[in-house]
C-alpha positions as CSV (number, residue, x, y, z in Angstrom):
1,X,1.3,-8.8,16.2
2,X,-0.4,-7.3,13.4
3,X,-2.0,-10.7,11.7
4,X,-4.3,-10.6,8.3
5,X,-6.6,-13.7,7.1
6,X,-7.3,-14.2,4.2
7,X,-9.5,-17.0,2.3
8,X,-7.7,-18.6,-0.5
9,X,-9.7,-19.5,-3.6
10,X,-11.5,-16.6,-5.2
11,X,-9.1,-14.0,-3.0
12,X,-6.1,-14.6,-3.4
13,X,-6.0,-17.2,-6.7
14,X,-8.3,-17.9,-9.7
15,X,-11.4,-19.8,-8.5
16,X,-13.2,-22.8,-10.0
17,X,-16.7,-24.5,-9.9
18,X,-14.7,-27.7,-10.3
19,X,-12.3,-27.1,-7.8
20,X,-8.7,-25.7,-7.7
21,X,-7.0,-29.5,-8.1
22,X,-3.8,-28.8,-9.2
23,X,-0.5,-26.8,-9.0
24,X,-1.3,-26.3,-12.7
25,X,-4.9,-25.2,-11.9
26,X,-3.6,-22.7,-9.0
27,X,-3.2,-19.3,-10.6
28,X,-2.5,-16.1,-8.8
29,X,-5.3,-13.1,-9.5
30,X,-3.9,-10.0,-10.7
31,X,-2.1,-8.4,-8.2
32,X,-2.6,-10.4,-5.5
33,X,0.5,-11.4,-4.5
34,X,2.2,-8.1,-4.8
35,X,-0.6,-7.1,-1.9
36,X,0.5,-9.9,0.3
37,X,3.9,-8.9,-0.3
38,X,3.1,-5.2,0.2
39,X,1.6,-6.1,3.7
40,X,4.5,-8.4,4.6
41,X,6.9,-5.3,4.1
42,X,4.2,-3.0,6.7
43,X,5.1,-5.5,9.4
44,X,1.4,-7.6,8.7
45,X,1.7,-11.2,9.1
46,X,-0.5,-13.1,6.5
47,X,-2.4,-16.8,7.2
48,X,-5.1,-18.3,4.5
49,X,-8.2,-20.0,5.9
50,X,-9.8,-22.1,3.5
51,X,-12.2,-24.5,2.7
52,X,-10.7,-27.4,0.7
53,X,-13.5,-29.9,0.5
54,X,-11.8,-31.5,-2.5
55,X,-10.4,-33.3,-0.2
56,X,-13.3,-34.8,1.4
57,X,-14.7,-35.3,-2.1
58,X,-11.5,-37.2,-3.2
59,X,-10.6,-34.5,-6.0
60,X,-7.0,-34.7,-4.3
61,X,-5.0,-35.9,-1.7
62,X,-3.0,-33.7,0.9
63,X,0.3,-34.4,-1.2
64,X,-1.6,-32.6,-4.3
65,X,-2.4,-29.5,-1.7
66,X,0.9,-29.0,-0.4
67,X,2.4,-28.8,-3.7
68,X,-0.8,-26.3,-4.6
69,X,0.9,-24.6,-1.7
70,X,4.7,-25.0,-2.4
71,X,3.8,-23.2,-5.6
72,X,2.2,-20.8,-3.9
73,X,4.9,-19.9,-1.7
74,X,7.0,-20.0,-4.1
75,X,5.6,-17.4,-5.9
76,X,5.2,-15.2,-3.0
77,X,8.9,-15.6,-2.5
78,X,9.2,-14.6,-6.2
79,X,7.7,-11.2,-5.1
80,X,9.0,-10.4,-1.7
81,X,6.0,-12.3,-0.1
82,X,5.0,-15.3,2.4
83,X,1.9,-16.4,3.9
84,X,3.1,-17.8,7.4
85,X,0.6,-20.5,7.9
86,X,-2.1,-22.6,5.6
87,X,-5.1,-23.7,7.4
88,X,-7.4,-25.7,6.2
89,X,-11.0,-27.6,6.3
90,X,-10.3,-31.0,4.8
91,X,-13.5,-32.2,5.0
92,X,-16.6,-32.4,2.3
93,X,-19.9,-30.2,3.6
94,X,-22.0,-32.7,4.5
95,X,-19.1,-33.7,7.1
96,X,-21.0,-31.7,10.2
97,X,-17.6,-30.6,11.1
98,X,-16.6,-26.6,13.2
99,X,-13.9,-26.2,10.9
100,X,-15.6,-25.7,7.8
101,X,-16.4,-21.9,6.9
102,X,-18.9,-20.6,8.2
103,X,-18.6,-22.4,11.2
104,X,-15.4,-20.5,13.3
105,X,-12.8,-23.1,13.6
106,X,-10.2,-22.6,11.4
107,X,-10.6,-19.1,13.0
108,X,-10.0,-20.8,16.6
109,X,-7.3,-22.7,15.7
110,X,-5.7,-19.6,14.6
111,X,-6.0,-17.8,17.9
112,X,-4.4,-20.6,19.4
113,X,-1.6,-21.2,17.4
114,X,-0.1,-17.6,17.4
115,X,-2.1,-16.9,20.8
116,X,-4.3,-14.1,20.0
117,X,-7.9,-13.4,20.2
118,X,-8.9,-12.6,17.0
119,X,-11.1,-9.5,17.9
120,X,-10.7,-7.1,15.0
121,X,-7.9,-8.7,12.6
122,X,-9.1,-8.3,9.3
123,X,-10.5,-11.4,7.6
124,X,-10.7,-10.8,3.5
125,X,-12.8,-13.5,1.2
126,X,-15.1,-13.4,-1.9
127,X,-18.3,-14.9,0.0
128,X,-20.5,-14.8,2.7
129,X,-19.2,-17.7,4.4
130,X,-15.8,-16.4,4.8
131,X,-17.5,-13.0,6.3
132,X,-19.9,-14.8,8.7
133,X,-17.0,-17.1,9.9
134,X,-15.2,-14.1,10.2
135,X,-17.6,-12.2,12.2
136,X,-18.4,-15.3,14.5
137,X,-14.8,-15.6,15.5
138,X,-14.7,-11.3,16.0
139,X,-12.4,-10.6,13.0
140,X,-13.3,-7.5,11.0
141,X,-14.7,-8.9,7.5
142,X,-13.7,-7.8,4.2
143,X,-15.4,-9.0,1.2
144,X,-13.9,-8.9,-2.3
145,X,-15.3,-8.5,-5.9
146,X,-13.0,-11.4,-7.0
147,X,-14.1,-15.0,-7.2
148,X,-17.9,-15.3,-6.1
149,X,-17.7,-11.9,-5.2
150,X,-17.4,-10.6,-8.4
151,X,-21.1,-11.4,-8.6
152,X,-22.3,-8.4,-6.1
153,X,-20.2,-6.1,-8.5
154,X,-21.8,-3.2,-9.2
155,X,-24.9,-4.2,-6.6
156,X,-25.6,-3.7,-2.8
157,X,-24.8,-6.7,-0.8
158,X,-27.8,-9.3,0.3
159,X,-29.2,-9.4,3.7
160,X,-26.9,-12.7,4.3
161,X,-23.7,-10.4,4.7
162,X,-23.0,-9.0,8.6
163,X,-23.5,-5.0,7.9
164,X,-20.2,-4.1,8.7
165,X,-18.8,-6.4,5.7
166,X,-15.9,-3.6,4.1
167,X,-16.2,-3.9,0.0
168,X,-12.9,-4.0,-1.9
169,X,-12.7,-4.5,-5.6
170,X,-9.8,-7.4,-5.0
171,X,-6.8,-7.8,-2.9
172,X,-4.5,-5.1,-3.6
173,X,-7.4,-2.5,-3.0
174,X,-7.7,-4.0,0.2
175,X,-4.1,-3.7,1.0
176,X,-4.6,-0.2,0.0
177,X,-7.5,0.2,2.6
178,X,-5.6,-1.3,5.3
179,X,-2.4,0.4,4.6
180,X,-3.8,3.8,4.4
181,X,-5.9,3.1,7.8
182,X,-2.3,2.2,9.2
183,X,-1.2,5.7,8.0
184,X,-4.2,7.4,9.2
185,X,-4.1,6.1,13.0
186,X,-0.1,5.8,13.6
């Protein structure tokens, strides 16, 4: 099973210091579903880990995220794209929890589910938290210059990233990375 993760706010839609609360609020980046969709149609299966601590915080309930979600889909659908599965940390930061990035769990539960170890799938997300998750479960971590990425723009990434972090101006370069890999080792 080929199996991409990808982190949801910043990566894949618009990101926001007061949270994503919204359907309305949840706005695709440029491109981005058109590189889900573009790795759906290679055979890749695509699952979001994400932290959603506006949960915890009481920004919005579960019924708010799954319509966050529906919209989502829906708009994958609208492009030839899905995600197959959302999983997500609920809980605020100060909740001590292993499921909250950078801690692996969301990672582990998705090993279980689909029963793989994780060793090398790609993991793509705008910050070091999504990387170091990423690395502690054994994905392959891919940051992008999207959401608090965009800040290393232009700059060499800080000590705090794992050295083998891949850079990718957003998404759909990533999907062009990956794709052409594909190519390069069939």
């Amino acid at each position: 099973m080929k199996l991409v993760i990808l982190d949801r706010d910043g990566t894949i839609n618009e990101d926001s210091a007061d949270y994503v609360k919204t359907p309305e609020e949840w706005t695709p980046l440029p491109g981005a579903l058109e590189a889900i969709a573009r790795l759906n149609h290679a055979g890749w299966h695509v699952v979001i880990a994400s932290n959603q601590s506006g949960l915890g915080r009481g920004l919005f309930d579960v019924s708010t995220l799954n319509a966050m979600h529906a919209k989502m889909h829906s708009m994958l659908a609208a492009v030839g794209g899905r995600v197959d599965a959302v999983f997500y940390c609920p809980h605020a930061p100060d909740a001590g929890c292993r499921c909250r990035k950078p801690e692996p769990g969301l990672f582990e539960q998705i090993g279980e589910r689909y029963g793989l170890d994780l060793h090398d799938v790609p993991l793509v997300g705008d910050s070091a938290r999504d990387v170091l998750a990423a690395v502690t479960a054994g994905c392959e971590p891919h940051l992008v210059l999207t959401g608090k990425g965009a800040a290393y723009r232009g700059r060499s990434l800080p000590d705090t990233f794992p050295k083998e972090t891949r850079v990718h101006a957003d998404l759909a370069a990533f999907a062009d990375f990956l794709l052409a890999r594909e190519t390069e080792t069939a």
